[in-house]
C-alpha positions in Angstrom: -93.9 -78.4 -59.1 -91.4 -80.8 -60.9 -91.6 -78.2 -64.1 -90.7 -75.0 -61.9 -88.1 -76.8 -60.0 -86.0 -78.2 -63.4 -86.3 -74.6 -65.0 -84.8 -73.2 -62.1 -81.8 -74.9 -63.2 -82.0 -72.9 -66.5 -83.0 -69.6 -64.9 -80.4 -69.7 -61.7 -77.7 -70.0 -64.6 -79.0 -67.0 -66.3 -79.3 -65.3 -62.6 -75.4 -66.4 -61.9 -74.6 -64.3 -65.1 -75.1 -60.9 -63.1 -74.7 -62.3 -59.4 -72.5 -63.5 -57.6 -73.4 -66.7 -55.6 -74.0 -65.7 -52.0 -75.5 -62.3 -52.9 -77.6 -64.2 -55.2 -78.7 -66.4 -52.1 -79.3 -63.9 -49.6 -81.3 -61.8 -52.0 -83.1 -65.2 -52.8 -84.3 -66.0 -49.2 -84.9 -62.7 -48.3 -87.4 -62.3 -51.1 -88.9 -65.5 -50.2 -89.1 -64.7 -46.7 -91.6 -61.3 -47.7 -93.4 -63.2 -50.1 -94.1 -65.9 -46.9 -94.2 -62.9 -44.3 -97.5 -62.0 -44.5 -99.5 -66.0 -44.7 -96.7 -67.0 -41.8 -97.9 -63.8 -39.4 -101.5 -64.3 -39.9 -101.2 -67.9 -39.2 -99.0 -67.4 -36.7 -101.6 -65.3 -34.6 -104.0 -67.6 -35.3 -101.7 -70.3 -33.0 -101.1 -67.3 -30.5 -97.9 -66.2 -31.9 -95.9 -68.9 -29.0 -94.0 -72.2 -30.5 -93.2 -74.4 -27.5 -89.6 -74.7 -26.9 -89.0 -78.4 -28.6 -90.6 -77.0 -31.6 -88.4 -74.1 -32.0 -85.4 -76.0 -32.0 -86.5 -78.1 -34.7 -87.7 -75.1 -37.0 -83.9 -73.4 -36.3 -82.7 -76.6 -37.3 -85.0 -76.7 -40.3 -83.9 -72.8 -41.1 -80.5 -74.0 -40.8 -80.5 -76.7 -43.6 -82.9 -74.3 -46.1 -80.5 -71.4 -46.4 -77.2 -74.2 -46.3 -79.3 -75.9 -49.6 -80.0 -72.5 -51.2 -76.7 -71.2 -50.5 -75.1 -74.6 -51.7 -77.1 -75.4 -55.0 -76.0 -71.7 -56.2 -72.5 -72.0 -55.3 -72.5 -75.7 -56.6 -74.9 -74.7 -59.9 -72.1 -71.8 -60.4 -69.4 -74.3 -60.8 -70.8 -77.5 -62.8 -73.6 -78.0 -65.7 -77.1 -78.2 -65.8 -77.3 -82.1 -66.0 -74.7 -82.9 -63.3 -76.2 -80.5 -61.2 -79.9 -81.8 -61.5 -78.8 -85.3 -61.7 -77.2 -85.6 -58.7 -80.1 -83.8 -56.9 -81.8 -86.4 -58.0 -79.9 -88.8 -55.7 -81.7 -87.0 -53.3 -84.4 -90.3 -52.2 -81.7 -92.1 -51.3 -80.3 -89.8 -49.2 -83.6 -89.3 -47.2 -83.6 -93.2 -47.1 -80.6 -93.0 -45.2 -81.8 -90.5 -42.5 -85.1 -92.1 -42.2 -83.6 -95.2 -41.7 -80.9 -93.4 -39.3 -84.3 -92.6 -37.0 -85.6 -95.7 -37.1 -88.8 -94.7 -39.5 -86.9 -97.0 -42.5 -85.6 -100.3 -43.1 -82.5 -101.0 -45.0 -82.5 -103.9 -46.9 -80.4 -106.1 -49.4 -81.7 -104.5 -52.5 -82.0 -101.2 -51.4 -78.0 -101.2 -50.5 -77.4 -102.2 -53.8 -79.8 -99.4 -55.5 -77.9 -97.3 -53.1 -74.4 -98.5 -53.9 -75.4 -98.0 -58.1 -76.7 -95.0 -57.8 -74.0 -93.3 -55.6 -71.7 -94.9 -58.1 -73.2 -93.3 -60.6 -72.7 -89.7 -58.8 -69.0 -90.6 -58.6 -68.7 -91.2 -62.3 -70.0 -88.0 -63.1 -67.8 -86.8 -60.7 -64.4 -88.3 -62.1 -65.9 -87.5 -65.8 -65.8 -83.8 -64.3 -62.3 -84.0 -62.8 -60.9 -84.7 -66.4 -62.1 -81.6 -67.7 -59.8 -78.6 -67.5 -60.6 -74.7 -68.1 -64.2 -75.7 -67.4 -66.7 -72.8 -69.2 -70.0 -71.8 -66.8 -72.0 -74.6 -68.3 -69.5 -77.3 -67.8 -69.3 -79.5 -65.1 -66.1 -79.2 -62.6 -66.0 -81.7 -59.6 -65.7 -78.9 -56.9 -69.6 -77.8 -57.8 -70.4 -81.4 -58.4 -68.9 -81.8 -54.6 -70.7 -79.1 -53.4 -74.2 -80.2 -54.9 -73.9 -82.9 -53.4 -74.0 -81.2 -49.7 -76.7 -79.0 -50.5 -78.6 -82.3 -51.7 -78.0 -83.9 -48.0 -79.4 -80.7 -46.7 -82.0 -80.8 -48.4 -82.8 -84.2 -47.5 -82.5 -83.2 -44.2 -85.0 -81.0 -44.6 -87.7 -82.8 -46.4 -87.3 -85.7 -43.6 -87.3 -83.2 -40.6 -89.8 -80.6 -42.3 -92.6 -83.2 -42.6 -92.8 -84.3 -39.0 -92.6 -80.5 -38.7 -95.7 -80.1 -41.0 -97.6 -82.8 -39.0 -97.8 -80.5 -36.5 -98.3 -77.4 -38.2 -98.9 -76.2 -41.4 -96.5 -75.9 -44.5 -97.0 -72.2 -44.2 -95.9 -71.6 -41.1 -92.8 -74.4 -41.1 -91.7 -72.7 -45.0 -92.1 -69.5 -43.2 -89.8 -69.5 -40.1 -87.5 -71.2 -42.2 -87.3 -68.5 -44.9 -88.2 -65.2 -42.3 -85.5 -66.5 -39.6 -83.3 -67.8 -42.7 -82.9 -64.0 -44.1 -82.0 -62.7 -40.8 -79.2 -65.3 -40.6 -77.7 -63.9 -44.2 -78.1 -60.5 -43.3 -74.6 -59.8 -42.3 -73.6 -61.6 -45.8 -76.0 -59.7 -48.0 -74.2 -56.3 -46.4 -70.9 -57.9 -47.1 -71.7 -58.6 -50.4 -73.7 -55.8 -51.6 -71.1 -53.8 -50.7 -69.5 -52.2 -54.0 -71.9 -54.2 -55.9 -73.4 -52.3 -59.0 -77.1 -52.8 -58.7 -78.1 -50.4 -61.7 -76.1 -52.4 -63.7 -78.3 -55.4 -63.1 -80.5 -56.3 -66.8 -84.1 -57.1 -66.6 -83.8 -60.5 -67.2 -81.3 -60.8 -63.8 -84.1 -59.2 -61.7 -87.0 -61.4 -63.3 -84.8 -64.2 -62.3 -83.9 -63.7 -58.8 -87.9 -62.9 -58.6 -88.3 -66.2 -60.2 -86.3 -68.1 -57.8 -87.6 -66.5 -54.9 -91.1 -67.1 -56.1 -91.7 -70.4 -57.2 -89.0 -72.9 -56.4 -88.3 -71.9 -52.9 -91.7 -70.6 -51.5 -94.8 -72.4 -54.5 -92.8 -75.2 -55.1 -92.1 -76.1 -51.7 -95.9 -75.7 -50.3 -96.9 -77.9 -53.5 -94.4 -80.4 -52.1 -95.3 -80.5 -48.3 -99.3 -80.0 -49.7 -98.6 -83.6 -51.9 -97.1 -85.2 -49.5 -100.5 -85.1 -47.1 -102.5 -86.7 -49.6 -100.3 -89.2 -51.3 -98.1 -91.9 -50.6 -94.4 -90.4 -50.8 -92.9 -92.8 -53.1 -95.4 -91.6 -55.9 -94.2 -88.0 -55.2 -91.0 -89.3 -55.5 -92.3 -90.9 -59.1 -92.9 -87.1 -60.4 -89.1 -86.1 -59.4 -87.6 -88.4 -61.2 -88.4 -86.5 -64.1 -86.5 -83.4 -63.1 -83.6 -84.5 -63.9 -84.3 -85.4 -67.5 -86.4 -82.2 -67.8 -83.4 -79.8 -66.5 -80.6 -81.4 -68.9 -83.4 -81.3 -72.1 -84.0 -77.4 -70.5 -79.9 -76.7 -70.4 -79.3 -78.2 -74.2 -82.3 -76.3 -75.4 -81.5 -72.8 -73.8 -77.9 -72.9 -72.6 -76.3 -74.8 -75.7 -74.9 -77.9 -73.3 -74.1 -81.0 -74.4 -75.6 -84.7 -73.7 -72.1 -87.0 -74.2 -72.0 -90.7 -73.5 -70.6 -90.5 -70.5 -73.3 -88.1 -69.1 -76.0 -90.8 -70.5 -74.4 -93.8 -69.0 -73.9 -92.0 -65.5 -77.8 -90.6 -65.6 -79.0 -94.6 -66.3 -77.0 -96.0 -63.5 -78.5 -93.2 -61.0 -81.8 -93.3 -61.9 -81.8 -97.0 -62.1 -80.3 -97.4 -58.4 -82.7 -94.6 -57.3 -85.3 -96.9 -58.6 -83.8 -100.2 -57.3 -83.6 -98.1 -53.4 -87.2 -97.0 -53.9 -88.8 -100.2 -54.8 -86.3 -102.5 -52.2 
């Protein structure tokens, strides 16, 4: 899971070559949404096809926040580097502390304010170190795509906190699946808008095996594998395998995209994973 997710990095760059962002996105869910279509109806029939009325709410809600992340982390990825992008998804447990602890299922303590207060310091580092750059080239970081990262990170968040109270109830298929079937209804009217006077035959190979990518394994494999983990371990160890997406992204983005690991980048990657770490282990 952690290996599909940090190349997706590297492969939604390579996507954003021949894309633009929200066409990109909409294509995305949609494809993930037939890829799910057919494991979501059968185990919806299986249920009797009726989702009581509380339960509905909450997987709009959830469908809400998955194409908002998607749409986000393209948009975002189009406008910053590989590292800043994956590091400051990796800020992403200490987000999900905050909302767990905003229903009552965490505890905020001493320590895990300080992890908190490092690591977000660390995001804002990255984000001034960004600011200073001018003329920006597509794998350089700008602080508009760091900003906007950083929203589809809290959605995210939203999600994973939401989706697994969802998943309690039901199974990762069928929560992954409204949210990804009802999500591509919602960017139909974009897709139209966007594919209109968009040249198609003029997409390479290596666009289409991208956006096939994308739709695939981060947002449908990836996504079970998560839910499916977090059943029969203890959510802080899955959060032990994330950590290394982060470091596996920026490795991916110097090998393949030719970007560049500076001090600055280093020193802001230690202080966010190490208040990541201090939040987890409060």
């Amino acid at each position: 899971m952690v290996l599909l997710w940090s190349a997706n990095f590297i492969v939604g760059k390579v996507a954003l070559r021949e894309f633009p962002p929200l066409l990109l996105g909409a294509l995305r869910i949609g494809l993930a949404g037939i890829f799910l279509a057919p494991a979501y109806w059968r185990k919806a029939r299986t249920n009797g096809g009726i989702w009581p009325p509380t339960d509905l709410m909450l997987l709009a809600f959830l469908a809400v926040c998955n194409v908002g992340n998607q749409l986000l982390f393209l948009l975002g990825l189009h406008r910053t580097s590989v590292a800043h992008s994956a590091l400051i998804i990796g800020v992403g447990p200490i987000f999900v502390l905050l909302i767990a602890a905003a229903m009552g299922l965490e505890r905020i303590t001493l320590r895990k304010t300080a992890g908190m207060t490092l690591a977000l310091g660390g995001v804002a580092a990255l984000a001034y170190q960004a600011s200073r750059a001018s003329g920006a080239a597509p794998t350089e970081a700008t602080i508009a795509g760091d900003t906007i990262t950083a929203a589809a990170c809290v959605l995210f968040s939203l999600f994973a906190v939401y989706g697994k109270r969802a998943a309690q109830r039901h199974s990762t298929v069928a929560v992954n699946g409204f949210a990804y079937i009802s999500g591509a209804a919602l960017l139909a009217p974009i897709l139209l808008w966007q594919a209109r006077g968009f040249s198609f035959a003029h997409v390479s190979a290596a666009g289409w095996s991208s956006l096939v990518y994308m739709a695939l394994f981060p947002s449908v494999i990836c996504y079970l594998i998560y839910y499916h983990a977090l059943t029969h371990i203890s959510a802080s160890r899955v959060s032990a395998f994330i950590y290394l997406e982060p470091l596996i992204a920026t490795l991916m983005g110097v090998a393949f995209l030719g970007e560049r690991i500076t001090g600055s980048l280093v020193a802001g990657g230690t202080v966010i994973f190490t208040g990541v770490f201090l939040t987890e282990r409060g």
